[in-house]
Kinemage of the C-alpha trace (Angstrom):
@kinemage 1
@onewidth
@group {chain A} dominant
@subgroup {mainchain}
@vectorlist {calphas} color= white
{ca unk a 1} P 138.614 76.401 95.965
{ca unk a 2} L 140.726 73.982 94.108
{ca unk a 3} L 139.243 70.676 92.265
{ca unk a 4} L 140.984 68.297 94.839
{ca unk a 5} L 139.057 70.066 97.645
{ca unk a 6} L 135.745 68.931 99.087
{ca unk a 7} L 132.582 70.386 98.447
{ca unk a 8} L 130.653 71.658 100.928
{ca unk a 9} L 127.499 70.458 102.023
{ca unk a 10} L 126.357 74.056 101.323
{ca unk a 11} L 127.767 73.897 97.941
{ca unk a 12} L 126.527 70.493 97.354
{ca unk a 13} L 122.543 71.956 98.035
{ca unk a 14} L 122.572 74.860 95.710
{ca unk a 15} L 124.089 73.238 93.064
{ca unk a 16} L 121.150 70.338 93.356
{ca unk a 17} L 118.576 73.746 93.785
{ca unk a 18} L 119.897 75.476 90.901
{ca unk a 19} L 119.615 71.544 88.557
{ca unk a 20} L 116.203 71.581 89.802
{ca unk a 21} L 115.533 75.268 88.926
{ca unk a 22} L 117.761 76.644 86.326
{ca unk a 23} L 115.262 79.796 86.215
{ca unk a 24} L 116.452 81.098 89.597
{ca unk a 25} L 120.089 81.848 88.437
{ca unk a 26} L 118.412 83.943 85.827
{ca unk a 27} L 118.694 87.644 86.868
{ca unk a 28} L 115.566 90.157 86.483
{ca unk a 29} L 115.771 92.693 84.174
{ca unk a 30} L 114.769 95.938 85.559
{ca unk a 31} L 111.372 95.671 84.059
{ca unk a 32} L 110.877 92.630 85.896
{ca unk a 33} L 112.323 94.320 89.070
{ca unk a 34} L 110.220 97.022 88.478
{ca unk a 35} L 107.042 95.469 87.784
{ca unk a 36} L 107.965 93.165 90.975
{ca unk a 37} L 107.999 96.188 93.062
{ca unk a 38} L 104.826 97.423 91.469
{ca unk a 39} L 103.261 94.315 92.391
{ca unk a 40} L 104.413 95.093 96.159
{ca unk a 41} L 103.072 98.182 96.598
{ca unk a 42} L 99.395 97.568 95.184
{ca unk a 43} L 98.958 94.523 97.177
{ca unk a 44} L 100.396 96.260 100.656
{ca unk a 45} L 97.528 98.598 99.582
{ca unk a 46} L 94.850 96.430 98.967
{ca unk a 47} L 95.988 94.667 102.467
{ca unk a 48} L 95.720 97.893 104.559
{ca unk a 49} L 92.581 98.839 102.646
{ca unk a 50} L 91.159 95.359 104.153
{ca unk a 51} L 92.469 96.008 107.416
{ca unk a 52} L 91.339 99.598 108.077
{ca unk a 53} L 87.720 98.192 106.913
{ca unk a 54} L 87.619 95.259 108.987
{ca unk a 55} L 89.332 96.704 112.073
{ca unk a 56} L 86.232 99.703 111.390
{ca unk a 57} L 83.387 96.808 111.738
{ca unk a 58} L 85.440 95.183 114.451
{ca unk a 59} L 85.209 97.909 116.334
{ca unk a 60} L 81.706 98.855 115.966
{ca unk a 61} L 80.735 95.243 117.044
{ca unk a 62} L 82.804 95.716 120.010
{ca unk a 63} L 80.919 98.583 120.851
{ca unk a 64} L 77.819 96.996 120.735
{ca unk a 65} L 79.071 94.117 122.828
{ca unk a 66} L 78.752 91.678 119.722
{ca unk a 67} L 81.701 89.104 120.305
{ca unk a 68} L 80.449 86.441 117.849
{ca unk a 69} L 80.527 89.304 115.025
{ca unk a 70} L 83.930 90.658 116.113
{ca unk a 71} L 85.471 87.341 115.535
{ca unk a 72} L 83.588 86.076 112.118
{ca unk a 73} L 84.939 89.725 111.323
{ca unk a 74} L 88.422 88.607 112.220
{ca unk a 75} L 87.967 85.721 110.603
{ca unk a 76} L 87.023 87.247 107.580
{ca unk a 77} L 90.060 89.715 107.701
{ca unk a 78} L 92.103 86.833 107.692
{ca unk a 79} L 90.740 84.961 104.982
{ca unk a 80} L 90.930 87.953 102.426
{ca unk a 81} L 94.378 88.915 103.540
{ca unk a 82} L 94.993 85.124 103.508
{ca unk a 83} L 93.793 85.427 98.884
{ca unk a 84} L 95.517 88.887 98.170
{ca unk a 85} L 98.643 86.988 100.221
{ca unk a 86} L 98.220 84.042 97.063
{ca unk a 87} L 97.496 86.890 94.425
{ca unk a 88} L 100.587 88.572 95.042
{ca unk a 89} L 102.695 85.565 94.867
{ca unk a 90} L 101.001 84.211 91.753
{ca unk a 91} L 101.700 87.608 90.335
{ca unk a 92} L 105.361 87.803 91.461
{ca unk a 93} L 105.864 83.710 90.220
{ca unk a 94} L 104.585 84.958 86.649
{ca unk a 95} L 106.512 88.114 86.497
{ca unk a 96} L 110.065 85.868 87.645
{ca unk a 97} L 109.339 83.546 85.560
{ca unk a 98} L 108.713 85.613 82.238
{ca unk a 99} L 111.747 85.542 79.817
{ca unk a 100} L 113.864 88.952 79.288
């Protein structure tokens, strides 16, 4: 693109983005991008450990015809998947942001 053409709107947004957050045109090092993927895995664990147990109780309140149970189950489900959901990020936002 020459300097005489217009900018794109496109254009135009990520260069605002990147003024705002000069961090994101850093690129990981493959520590980072390892630690990142780390991160990933033990938190898609801890979610599937949460939903195996859960979707257990659920089912054994279902079988004894307990609906109010099966749902404060679900709702519980949700809320801890809901907190390992925030962990993970918080984890990922500190590992992204570290300096190489």
């Amino acid at each position: 693109m020459s300097e005489d053409e217009p900018k794109s709107t496109l254009e135009i947004v990520m260069e605002k983005l990147r003024a705002k957050d000069p961090s994101s045109s850093t690129p990981l090092t493959q520590e980072q991008k390892a630690e990142i993927a780390e991160i990933k895995n033990r938190y898609r664990a801890k979610i599937a450990e949460v939903e195996i147990r859960h979707q257990d109780l659920m089912k054994k309140a279902n079988s004894r015809g307990s609906v109010e149970e099966t749902e404060k189950l679900a709702q519980e489900m949700a809320r801890e998947k809901e907190r390992l959901y925030r962990e993970e990020e918080n984890a990922l936002q500190k590992v992204r942001n570290a300096r190489p």
